[in-house]
NUSE-180066 format. One record per atom (N, C-alpha, C, O): x, y, z; residue in three letters. Coordinates in steps of 0.2 Angstrom, whole numbers, padded with zeros to 4 digits, always signed. Atoms other than C-alpha are relative to their C-alpha. Layout:
residues N
XYZAla ...
This chain:
residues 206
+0007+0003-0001Unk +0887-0468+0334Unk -0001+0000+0008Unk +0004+0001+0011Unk +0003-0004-0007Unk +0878-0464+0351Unk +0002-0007+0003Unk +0004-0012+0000Unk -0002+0007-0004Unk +0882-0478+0365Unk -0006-0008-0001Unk -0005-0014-0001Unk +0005+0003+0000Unk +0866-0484+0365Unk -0004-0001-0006Unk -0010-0002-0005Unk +0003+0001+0005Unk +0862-0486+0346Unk -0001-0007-0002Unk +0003-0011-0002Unk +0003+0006+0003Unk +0853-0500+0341Unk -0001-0006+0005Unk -0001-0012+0004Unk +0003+0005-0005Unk +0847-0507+0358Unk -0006+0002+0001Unk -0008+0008+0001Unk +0007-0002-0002Unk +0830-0508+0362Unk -0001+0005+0004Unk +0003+0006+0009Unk +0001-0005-0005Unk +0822-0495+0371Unk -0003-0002+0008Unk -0008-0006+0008Unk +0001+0001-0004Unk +0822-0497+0391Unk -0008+0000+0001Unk -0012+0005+0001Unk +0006+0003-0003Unk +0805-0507+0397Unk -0003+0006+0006Unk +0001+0006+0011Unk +0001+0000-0007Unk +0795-0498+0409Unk -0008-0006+0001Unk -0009-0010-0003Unk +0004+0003-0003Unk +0780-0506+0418Unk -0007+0002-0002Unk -0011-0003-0003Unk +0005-0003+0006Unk +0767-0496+0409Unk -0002-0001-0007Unk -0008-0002-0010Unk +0002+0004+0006Unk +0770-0502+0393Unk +0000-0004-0002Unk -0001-0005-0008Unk +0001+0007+0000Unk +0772-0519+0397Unk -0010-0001+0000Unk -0013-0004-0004Unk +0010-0001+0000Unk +0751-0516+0403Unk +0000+0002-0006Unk -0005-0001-0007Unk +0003-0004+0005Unk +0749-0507+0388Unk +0000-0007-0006Unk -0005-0008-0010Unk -0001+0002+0004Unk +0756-0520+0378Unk -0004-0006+0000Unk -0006-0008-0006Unk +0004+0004-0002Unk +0747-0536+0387Unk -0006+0000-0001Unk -0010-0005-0002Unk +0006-0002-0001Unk +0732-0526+0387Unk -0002-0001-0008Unk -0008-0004-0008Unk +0002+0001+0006Unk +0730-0527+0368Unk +0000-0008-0001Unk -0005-0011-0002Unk +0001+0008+0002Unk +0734-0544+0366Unk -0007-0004+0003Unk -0010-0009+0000Unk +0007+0004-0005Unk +0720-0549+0379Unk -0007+0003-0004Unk -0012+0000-0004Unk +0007-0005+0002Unk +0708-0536+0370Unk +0001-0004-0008Unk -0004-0006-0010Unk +0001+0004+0008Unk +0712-0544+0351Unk +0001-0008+0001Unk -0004-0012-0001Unk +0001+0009+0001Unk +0716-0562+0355Unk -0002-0003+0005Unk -0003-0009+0004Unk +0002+0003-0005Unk +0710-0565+0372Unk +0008-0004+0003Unk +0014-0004+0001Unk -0005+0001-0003Unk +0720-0573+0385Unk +0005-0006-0003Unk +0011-0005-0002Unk -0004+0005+0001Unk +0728-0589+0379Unk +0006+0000-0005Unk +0010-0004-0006Unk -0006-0005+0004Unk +0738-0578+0367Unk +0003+0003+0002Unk +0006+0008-0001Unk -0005-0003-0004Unk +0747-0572+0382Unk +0006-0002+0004Unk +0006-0004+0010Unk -0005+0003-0004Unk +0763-0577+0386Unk +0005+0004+0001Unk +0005+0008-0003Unk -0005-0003-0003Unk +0778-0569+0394Unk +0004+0002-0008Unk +0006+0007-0009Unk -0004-0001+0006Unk +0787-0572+0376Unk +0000+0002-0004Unk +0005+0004-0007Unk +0001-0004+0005Unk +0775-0567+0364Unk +0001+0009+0002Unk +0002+0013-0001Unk +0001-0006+0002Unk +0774-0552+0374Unk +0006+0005+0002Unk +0006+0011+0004Unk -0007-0003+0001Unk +0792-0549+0375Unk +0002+0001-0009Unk +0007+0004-0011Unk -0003-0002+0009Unk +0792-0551+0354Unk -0003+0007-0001Unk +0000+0012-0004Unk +0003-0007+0002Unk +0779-0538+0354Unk +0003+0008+0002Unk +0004+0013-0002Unk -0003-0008-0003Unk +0787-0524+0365Unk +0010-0002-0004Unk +0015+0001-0002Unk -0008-0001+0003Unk +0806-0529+0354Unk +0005-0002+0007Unk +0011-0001+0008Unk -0006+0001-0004Unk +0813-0535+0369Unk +0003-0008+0002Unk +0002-0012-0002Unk -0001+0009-0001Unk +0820-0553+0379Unk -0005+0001+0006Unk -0007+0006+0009Unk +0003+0001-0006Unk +0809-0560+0391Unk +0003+0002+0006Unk +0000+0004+0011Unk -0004-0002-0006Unk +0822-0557+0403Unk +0000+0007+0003Unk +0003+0009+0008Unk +0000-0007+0001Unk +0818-0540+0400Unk -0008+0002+0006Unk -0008+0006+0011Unk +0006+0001-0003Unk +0799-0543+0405Unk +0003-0001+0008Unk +0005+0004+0011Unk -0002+0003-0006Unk +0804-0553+0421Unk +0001+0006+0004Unk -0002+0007+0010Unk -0002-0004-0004Unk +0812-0538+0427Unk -0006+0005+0004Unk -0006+0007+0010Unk +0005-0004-0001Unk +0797-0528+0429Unk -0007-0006+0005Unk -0008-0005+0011Unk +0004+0003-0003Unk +0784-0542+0434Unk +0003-0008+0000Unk +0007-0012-0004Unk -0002+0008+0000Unk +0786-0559+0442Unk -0002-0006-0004Unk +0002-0010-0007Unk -0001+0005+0007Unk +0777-0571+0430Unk -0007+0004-0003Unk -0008+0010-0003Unk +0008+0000+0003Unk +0760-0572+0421Unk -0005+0004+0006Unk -0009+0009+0006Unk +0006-0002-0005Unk +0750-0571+0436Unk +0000+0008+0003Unk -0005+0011+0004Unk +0000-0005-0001Unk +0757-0556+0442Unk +0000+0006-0005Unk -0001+0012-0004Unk +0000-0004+0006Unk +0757-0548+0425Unk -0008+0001-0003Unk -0009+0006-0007Unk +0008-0002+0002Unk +0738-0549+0423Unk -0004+0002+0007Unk -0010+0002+0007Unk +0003-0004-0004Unk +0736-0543+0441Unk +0000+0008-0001Unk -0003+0012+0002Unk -0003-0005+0000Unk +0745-0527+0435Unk -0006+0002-0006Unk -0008+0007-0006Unk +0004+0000+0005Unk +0733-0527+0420Unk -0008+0002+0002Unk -0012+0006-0001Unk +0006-0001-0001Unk +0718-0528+0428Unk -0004+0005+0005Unk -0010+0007+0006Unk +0000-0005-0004Unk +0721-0516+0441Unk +0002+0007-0004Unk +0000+0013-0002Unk +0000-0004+0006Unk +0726-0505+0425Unk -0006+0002+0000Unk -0008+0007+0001Unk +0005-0003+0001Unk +0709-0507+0419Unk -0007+0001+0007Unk -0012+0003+0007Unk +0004-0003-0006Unk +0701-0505+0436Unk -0001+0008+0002Unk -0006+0012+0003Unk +0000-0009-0002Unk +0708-0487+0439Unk -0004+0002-0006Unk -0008+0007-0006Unk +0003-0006+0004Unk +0701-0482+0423Unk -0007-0001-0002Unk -0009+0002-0007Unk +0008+0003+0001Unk +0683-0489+0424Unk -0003+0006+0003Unk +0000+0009+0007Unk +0004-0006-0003Unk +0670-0476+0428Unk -0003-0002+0006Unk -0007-0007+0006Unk +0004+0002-0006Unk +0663-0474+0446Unk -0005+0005+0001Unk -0004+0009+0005Unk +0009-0005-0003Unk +0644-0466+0446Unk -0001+0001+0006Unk +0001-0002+0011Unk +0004+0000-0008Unk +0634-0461+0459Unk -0005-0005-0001Unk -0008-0004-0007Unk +0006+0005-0001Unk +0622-0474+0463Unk -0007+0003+0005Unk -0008+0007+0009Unk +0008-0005-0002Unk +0604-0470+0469Unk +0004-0002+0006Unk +0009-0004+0007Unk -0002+0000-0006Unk +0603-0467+0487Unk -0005-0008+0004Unk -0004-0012+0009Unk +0003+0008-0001Unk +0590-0481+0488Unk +0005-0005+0000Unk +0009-0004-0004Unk -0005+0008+0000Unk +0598-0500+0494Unk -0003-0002-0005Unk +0002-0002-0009Unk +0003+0006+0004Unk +0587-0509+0482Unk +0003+0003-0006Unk +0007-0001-0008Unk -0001-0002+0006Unk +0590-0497+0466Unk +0009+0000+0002Unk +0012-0004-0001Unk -0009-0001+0003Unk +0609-0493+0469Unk +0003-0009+0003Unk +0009-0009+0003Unk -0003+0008+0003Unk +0612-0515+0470Unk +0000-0001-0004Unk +0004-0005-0007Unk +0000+0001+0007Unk +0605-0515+0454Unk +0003+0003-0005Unk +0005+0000-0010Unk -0003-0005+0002Unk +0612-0501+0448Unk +0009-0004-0002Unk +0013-0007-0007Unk -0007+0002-0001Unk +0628-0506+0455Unk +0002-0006-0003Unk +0008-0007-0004Unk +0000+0010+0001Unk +0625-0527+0448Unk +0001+0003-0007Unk +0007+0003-0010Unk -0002-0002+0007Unk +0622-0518+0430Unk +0006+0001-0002Unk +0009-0003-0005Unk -0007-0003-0001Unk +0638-0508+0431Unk +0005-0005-0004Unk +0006-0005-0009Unk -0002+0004+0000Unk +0647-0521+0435Unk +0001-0008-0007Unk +0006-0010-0010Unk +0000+0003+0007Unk +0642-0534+0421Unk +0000+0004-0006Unk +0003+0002-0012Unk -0004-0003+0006Unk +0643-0523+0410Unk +0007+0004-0002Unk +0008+0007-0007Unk -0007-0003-0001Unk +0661-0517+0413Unk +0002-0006-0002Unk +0005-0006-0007Unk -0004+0005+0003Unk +0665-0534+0411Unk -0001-0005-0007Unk +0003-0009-0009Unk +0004+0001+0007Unk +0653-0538+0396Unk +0006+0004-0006Unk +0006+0002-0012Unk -0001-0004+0003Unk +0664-0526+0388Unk +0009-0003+0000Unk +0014+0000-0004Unk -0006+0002-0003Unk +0680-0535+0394Unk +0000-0006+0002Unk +0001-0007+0008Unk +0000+0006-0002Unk +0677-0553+0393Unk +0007-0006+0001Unk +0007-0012+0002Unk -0005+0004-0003Unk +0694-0559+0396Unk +0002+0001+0006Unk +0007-0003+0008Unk +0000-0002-0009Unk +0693-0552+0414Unk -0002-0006+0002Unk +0002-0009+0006Unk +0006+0006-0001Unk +0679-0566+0415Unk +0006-0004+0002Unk +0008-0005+0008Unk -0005+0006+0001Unk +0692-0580+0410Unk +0003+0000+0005Unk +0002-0004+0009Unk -0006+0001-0008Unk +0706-0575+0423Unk -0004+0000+0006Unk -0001-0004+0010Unk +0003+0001-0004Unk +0692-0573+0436Unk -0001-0006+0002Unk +0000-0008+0007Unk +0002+0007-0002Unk +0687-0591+0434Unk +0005-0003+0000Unk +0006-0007+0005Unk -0006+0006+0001Unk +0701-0600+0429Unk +0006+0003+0007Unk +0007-0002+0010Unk -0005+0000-0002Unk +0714-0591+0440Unk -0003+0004+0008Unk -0009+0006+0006Unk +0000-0003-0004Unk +0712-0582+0459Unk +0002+0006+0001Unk +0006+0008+0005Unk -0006-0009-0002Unk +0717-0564+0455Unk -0005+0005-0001Unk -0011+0005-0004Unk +0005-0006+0001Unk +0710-0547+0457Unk +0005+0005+0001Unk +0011+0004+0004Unk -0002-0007-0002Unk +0714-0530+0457Unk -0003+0004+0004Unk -0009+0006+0003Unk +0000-0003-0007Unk +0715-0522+0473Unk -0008+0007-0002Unk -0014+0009+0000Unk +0004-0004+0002Unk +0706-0508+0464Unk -0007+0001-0004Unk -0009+0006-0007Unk +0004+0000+0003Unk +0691-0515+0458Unk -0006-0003+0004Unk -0012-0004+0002Unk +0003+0003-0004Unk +0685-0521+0473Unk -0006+0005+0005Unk -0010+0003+0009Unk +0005-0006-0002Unk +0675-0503+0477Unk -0006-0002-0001Unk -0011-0002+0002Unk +0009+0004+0002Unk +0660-0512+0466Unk +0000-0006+0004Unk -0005-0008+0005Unk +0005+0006-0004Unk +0659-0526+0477Unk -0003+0001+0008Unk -0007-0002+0012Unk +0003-0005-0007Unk +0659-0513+0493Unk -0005+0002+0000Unk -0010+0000+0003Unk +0006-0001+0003Unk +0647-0506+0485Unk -0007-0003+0002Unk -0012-0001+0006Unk +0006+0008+0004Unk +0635-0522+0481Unk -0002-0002+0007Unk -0008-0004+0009Unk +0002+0001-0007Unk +0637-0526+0500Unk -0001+0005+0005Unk -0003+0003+0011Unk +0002-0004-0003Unk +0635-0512+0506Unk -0007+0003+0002Unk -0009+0005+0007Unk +0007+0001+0003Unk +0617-0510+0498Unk -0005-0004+0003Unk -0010-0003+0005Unk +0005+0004-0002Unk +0611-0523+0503Unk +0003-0001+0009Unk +0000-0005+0011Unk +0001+0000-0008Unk +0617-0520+0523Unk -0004+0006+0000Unk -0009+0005+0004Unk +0006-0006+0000Unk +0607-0503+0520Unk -0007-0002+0000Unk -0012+0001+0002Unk +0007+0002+0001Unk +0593-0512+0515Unk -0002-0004+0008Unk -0008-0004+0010Unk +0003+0002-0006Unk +0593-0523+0533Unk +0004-0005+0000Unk +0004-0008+0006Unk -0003+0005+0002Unk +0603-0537+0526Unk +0006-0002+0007Unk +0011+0003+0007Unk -0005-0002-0003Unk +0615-0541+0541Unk +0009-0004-0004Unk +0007-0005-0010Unk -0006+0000+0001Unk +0634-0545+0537Unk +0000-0006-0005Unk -0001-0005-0011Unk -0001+0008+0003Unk +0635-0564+0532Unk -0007+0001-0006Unk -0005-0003-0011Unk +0005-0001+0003Unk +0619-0561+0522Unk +0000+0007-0007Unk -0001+0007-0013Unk -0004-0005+0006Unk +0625-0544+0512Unk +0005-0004-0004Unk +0006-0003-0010Unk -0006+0003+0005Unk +0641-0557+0507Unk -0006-0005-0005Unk -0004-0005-0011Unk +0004+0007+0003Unk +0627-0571+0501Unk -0002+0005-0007Unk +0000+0003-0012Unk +0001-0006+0007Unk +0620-0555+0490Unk +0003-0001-0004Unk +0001-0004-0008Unk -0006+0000+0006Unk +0634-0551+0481Unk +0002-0006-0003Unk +0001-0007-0009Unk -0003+0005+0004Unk +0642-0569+0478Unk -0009-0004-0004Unk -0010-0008-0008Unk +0006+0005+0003Unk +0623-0575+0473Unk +0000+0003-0006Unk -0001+0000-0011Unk +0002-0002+0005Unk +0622-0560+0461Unk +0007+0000-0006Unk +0006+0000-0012Unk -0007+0001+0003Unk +0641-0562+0456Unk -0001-0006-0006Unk +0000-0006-0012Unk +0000+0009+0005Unk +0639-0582+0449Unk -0005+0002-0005Unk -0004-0003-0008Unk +0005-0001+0003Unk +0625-0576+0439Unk +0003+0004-0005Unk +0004+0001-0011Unk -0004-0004+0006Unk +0634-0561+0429Unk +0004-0006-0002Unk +0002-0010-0006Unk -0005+0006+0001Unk +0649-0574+0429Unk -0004-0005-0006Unk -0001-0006-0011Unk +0001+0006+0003Unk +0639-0588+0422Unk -0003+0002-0006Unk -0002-0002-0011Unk +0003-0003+0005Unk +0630-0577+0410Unk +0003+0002-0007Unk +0001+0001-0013Unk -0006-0002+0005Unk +0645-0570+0402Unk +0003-0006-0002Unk +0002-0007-0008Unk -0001+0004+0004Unk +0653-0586+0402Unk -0002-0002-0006Unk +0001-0001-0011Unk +0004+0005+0002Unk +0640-0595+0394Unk -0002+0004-0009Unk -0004+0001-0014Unk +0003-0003+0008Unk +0636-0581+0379Unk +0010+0001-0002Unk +0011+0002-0008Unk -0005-0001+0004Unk +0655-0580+0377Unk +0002-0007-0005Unk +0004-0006-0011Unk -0003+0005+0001Unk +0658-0599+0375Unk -0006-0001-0007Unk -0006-0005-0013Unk +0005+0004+0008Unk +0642-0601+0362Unk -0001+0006-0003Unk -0005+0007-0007Unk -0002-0004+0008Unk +0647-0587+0351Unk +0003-0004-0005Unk +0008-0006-0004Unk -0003+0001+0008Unk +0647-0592+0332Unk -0004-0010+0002Unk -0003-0015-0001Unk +0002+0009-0001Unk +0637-0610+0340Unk -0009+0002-0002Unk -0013+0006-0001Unk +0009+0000+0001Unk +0621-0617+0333Unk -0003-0005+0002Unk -0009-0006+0000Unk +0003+0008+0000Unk +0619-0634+0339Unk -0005-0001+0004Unk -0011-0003+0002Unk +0008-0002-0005Unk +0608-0630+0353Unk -0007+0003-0003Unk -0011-0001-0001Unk +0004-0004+0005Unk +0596-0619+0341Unk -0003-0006-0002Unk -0009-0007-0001Unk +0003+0004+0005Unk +0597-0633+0329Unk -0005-0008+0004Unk -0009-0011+0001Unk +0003+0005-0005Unk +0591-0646+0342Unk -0005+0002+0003Unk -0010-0001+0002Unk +0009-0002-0003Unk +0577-0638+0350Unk -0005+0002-0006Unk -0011+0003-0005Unk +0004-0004+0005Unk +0571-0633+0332Unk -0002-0008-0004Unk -0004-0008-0009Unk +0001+0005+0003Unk +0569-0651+0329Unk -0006-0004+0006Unk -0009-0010+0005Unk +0002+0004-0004Unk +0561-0656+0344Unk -0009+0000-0002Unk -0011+0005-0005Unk +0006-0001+0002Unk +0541-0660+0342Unk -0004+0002+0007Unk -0001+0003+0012Unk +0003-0002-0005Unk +0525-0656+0352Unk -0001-0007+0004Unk -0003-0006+0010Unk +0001+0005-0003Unk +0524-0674+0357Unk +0003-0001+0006Unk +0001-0001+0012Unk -0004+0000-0004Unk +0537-0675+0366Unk +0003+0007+0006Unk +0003+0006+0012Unk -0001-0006-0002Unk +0542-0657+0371Unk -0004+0006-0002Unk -0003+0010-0006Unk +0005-0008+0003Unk +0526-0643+0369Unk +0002+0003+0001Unk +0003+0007-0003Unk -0001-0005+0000Unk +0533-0632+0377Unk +0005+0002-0002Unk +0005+0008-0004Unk -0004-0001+0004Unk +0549-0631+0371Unk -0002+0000-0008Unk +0002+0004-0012Unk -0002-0002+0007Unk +0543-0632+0353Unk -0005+0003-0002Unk -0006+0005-0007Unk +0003-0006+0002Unk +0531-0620+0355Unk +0003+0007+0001Unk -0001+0012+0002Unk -0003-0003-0001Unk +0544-0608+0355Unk +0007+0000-0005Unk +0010+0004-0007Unk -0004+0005+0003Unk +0555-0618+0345Unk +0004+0007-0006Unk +0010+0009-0007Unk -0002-0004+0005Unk +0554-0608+0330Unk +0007+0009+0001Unk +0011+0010-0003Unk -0001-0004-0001Unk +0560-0592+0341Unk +0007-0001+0003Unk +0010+0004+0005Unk -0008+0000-0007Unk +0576-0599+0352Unk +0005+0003+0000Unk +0007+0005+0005Unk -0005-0002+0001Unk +0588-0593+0343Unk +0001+0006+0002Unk +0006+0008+0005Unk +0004-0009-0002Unk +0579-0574+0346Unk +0001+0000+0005Unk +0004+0004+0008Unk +0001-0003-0009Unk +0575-0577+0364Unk +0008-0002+0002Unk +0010+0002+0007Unk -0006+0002-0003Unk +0593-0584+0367Unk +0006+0006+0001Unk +0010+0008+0005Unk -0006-0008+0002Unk +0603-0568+0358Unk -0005+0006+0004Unk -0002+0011+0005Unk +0002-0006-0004Unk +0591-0556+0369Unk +0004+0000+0008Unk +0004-0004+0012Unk -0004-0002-0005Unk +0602-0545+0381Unk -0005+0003+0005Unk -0009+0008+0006Unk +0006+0000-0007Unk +0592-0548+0397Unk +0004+0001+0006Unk +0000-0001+0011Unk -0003-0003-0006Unk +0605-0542+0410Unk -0005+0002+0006Unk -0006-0001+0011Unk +0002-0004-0005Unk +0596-0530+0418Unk -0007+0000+0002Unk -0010+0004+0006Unk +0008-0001-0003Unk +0578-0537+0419Unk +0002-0009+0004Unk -0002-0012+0008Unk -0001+0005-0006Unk +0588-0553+0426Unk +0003+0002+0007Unk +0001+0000+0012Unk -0005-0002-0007Unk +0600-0545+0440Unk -0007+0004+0002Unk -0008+0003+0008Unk +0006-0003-0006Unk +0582-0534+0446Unk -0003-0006+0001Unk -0008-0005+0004Unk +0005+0005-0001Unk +0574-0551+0445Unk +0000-0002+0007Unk -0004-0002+0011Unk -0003+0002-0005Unk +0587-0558+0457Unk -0002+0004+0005Unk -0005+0002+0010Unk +0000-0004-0006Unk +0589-0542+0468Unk -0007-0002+0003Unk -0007-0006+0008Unk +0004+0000-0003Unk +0572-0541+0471Unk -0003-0005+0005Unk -0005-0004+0010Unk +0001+0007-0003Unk +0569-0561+0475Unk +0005-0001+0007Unk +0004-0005+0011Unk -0002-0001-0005Unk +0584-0558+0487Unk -0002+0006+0006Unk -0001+0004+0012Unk +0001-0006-0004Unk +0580-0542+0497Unk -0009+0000+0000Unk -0013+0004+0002Unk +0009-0001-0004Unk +0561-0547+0496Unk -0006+0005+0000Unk -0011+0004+0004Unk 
């Protein structure tokens, strides 16, 4: 029998990401732990450890994974269209990846390599006349916004309480809420990204 029959196959660092990466993409983040995703790869944790230091460095290595493989366009040559351009991008890269969202807020980590979109974003807006401290204002105003947006449609997926509460409300009290009423749940599920992010641009660049 060979020396090494019936040991698992040596870990590398790639398919640790590989294997994190599905978990976060099927069950989201709080189904990621050092342990579970030492059962998944057939190894011990101790096994993991060697590759990455804990959690936190384990979904920096992840996110910098899916960094390198996001697509980078060209953006108009205009400031105003390539912020907007660039803000769309952006939300929808992560529209598409809402457990990035999660680790964002809850935790302080980025990958190094994902930081080209917010060079970009500030960039844009120094081109337009914006000076330094004021291109940062940009982006972080336009940032909380995606952020809050995604949050907010991920956490009320599959919820109806809010719906069912405005759908009771009368003209007496609330007209213009219940002149609407019938419609909330419609205007609420419409994906309005990209006529809110030029709403913002424009109200900030003036």
């Amino acid at each position: 029998m060979p020396p090494n029959a019936g040991r698992p196959a040596r870990l590398s660092l790639d398919a640790i990401v590989a294997a994190a990466t599905r978990i976060l993409e099927t069950e989201g983040l709080e189904k990621l732990s050092m342990r579970r995703l030492a059962t998944d790869l057939g190894s011990a944790p101790m096994a993991v450890y060697h590759h990455v230091r804990d959690k936190d460095d384990l979904l920096v290595h992840v996110m910098e994974s899916q960094a390198r493989a996001m697509p980078r366009p060209s953006f108009p040559d205009d400031p105003r269209e390539r912020l907007i351009e660039a803000s769309v991008l952006l939300y929808e890269l992560l529209a598409e990846r809402p457990w990035i969202v999660e680790v964002l807020t809850g935790k302080d980590l980025i990958g190094p390599s994902a930081l080209w979109i917010v060079e970009a974003m500030i960039g844009a807006a120094a081109d337009h006349g914006c000076s330094g401290d004021d291109a940062v204002f940009v982006y972080r105003t336009i940032w909380f916004y995606i952020v809050g947006d995604l949050v907010i449609r991920v956490a009320r997926h599959g919820r109806v309480g809010e719906n069912e509460t405005v759908a009771a409300l009368t003209v007496d009290t609330h007209p213009r809420l219940a002149a609407v009423a019938g419609r909330w749940a419609e205007l609420n599920a419409r994906d309005t990204h990209r006529r809110g992010i030029t709403a913002i641009v424009n109200g900030l660049l003036g």
